[in-house]
N, C-alpha and C positions, 0 to 999 in steps of 0.2 A: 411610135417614138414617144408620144405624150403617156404612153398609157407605160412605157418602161419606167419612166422618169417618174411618174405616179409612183409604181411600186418601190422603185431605189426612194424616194423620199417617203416614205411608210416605213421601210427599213431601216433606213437612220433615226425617224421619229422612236421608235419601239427602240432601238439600242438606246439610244437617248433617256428613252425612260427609262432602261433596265439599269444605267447606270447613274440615275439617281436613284432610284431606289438600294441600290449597292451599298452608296454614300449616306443613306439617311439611316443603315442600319445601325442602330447603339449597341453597344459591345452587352454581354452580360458582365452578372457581378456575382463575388463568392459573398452571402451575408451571414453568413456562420457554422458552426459544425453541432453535433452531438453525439456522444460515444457512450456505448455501455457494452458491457460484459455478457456473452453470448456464450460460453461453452467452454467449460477447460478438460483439460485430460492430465494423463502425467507428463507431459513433454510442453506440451502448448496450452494458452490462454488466447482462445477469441474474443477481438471487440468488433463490436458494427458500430458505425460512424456514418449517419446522415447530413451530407452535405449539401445545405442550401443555395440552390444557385437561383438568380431572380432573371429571368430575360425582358427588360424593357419593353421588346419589339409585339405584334402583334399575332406573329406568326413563329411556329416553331422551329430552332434550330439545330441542324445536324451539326453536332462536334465529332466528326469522324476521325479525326487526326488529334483530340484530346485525350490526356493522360491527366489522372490525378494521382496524386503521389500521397500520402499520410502518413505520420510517424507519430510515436510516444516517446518520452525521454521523462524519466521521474531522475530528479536533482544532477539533472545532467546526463544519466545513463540510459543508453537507448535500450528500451525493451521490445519495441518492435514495429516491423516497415506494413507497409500494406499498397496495392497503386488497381486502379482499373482504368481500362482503357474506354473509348467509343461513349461519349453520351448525349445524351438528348434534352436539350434545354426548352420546355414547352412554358408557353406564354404566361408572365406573371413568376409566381416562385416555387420550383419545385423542387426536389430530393433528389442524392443520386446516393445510394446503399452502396458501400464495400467495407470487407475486412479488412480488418488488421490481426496480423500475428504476433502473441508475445513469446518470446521463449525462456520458458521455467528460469533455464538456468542461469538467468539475469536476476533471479529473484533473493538470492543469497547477496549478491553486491549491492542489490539497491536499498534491504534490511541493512546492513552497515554502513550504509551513506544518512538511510533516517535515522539509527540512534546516534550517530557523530553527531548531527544536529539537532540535537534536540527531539528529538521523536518527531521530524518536521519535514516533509518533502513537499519540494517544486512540482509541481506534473505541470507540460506542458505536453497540448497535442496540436500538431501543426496539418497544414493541408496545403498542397500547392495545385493548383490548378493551371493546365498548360493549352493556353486558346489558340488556334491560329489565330494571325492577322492584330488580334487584340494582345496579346503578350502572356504573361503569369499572370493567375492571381494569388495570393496570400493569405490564407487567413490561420490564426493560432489563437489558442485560450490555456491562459493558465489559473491553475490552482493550487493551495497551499492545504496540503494534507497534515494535520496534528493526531497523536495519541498520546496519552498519558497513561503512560505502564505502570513506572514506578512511582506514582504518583497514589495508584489507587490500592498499591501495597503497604501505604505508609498508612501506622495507626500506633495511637496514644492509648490505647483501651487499656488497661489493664488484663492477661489472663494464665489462670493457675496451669499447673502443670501436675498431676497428679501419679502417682507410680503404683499404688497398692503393695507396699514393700512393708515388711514386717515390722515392727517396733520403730518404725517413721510416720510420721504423722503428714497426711496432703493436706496442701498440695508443699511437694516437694522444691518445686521453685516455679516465682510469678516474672512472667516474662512483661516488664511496662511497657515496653512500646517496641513497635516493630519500623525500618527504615530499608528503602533498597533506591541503591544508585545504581546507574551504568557504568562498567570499568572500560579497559581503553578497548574499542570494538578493533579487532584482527578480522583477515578474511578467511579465516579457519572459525574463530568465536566471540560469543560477544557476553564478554564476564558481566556475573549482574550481583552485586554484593548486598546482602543480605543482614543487616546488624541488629541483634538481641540485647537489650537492655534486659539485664537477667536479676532477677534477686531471690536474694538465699532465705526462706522466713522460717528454717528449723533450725534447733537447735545443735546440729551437727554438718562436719564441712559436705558438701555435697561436690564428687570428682565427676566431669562433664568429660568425657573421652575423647569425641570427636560431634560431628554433626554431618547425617547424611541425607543428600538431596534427590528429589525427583521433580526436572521441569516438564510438562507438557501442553500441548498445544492442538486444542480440538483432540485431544485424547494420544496426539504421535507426541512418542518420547523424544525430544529436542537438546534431552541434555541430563544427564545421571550422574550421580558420585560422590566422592567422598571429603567434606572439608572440614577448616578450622582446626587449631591449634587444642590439644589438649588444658584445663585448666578444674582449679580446685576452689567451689565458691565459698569461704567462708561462711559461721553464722551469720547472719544478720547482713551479710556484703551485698555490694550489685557489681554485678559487671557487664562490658557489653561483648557479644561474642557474634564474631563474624564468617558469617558462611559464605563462600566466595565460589555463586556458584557457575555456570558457565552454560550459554545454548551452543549446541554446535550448529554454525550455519549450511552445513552441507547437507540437514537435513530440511530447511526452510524450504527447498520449493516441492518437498510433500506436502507439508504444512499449507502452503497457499493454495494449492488445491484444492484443499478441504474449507480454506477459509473464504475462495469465490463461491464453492458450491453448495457454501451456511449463507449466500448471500450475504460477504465481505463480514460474517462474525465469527471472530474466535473467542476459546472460551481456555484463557492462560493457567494452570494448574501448578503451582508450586508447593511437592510435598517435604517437610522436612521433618527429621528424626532424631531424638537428643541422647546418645550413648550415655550411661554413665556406666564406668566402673567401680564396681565393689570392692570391698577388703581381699576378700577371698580369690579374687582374678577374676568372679562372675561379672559380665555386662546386663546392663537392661536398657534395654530398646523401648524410648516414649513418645509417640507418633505426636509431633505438634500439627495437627490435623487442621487445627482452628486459626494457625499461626501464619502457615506459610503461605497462605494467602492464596485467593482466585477470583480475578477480574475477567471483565469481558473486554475482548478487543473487538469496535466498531468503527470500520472505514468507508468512504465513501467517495471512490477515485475519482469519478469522472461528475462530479456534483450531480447526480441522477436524482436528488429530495431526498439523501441520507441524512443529510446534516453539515456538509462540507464547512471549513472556513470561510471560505470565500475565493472567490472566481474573478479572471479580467481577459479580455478578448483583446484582438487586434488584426484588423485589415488592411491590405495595400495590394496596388495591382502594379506592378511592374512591366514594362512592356520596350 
């Protein structure tokens, strides 16, 4: 009888233990994320996203029943979900790897969301971590994405325009400064107007017909055609003349395809061409080659050491 009562009190000691030990477990924590750009195609963009999880305790925990869940949203617009299930929280701080999927063709709405503003987007990528017993954890980082397009097409330089036309003397007309704004962005296009400060330095009127364009982007044509109003420059006159010209965004998630796989560089092409007609009905075709301008585009989404503006995080655990 002594020796049962032995064992039933060993029994209760050991549960006793086991259930402080239960109780002195500290919960883990999520202390932040990191995502970069892993693979695109023509349909999808992969990110990998390393989630840091820190476990207090001294021994490893099975999260069998945990989900984490990830998202992307640039200026609002979700581009893409990702979740794994089952992980393993080993002592101190360790990583838990999953993707996320973007899909392309998110990629046309979220180009009209940054030039509305400014050539400016929000990224924000969020992370939810789902514990038993300890509740959600939370954690998100955002970032402020800028580019300056039309910025690096604007130029004061002075430069001639030269035709090889008989009994006219070049340069035929010196174009002073070149200017391009954004017009109202649609979700078909996003007009980019192009203004020529033009002036006439020969002694005869010079008839400008028309002005035709070619945008590209990493070398995909984005946008082609034909603008501006016919006009007649006097001697000695300036005028400004505007090309108004248009990317189509249904061809932008080519374009970003090519602009993850330059590692986020695009290289902006804008060709234009200055008609003029002659007396005679002949036109001549004068490549502004030097005019219409080509910038490099450099982004850097998930502040990877591209350059980003700047970055701000946030955690909370919910339970």
């Amino acid at each position: 009888m002594n020796r049962t009562r032995a064992v039933v009190l060993f029994i209760v000691v050991l549960a006793a233990i086991g259930g402080v030990a239960v109780l002195t477990v500290d919960r883990p924590s999520v202390t932040g994320t990191e995502s970069r750009f892993a693979g695109v195609n023509d349909s999808t963009t992969l990110v990998t996203t390393e989630l840091r999880v820190t476990n207090p305790n001294p021994i490893p925990i099975e999260l069998g029943n945990t989900t984490v869940t990830h998202s992307i949203r640039m200026n609002g617009i979700e581009m893409g979900t990702g979740s794994r299930d089952d992980i393993r929280a080993a002592p101190g701080t360790s990583t838990v790897n999953f993707t996320t999927a973007i899909d392309n063709r998110n990629i046309p709405a979220w180009w009209a969301s940054h030039v509305e503003r400014g050539e400016r987007t929000r990224v924000v990528t969020g992370a939810a971590v789902d514990l038993p017993v300890f509740g959600t954890a939370r954690v998100s980082e955002n970032r402020t994405l800028t580019t300056d397009i039309t910025g690096a097409l604007n130029t004061s330089e002075p430069r001639p325009i030269n035709a090889s036309l008989p009994f006219v003397d070049d340069p035929v007309l010196v174009v002073e400064r070149t200017s391009a704004t954004w017009g109202n962005v649609t979700r078909a296009t996003t007009p980019l107007d192009i203004a020529l400060r033009v002036r006439n330095p020969s002694e005869i009127p010079i008839p400008v017909a028309r002005i035709d364009y070619t945008l590209t982007m990493n070398g995909i044509a984005v946008g082609n055609g034909t603008t501006g109003e016919g006009t007649v420059l006097s001697p000695g006159s300036e005028q400004t003349i505007t090309a108004e010209a248009a990317i189509r965004n249904d061809e932008l998630d080519d374009w970003w395809v090519s602009h993850i796989e330059r590692g986020q560089r695009t290289d902006l092409g804008i060709s234009l061409t200055t008609v003029l007609e002659l007396p005679d009905n002949r036109t001549v075709e004068l490549p502004l080659d030097d005019l219409g301008g080509n910038t490099t585009i450099d982004t850097d989404v998930f502040d990877a050491g591209n350059g980003s503006t700047g970055s701000t995080s946030s955690i909370r655990l919910t339970g």
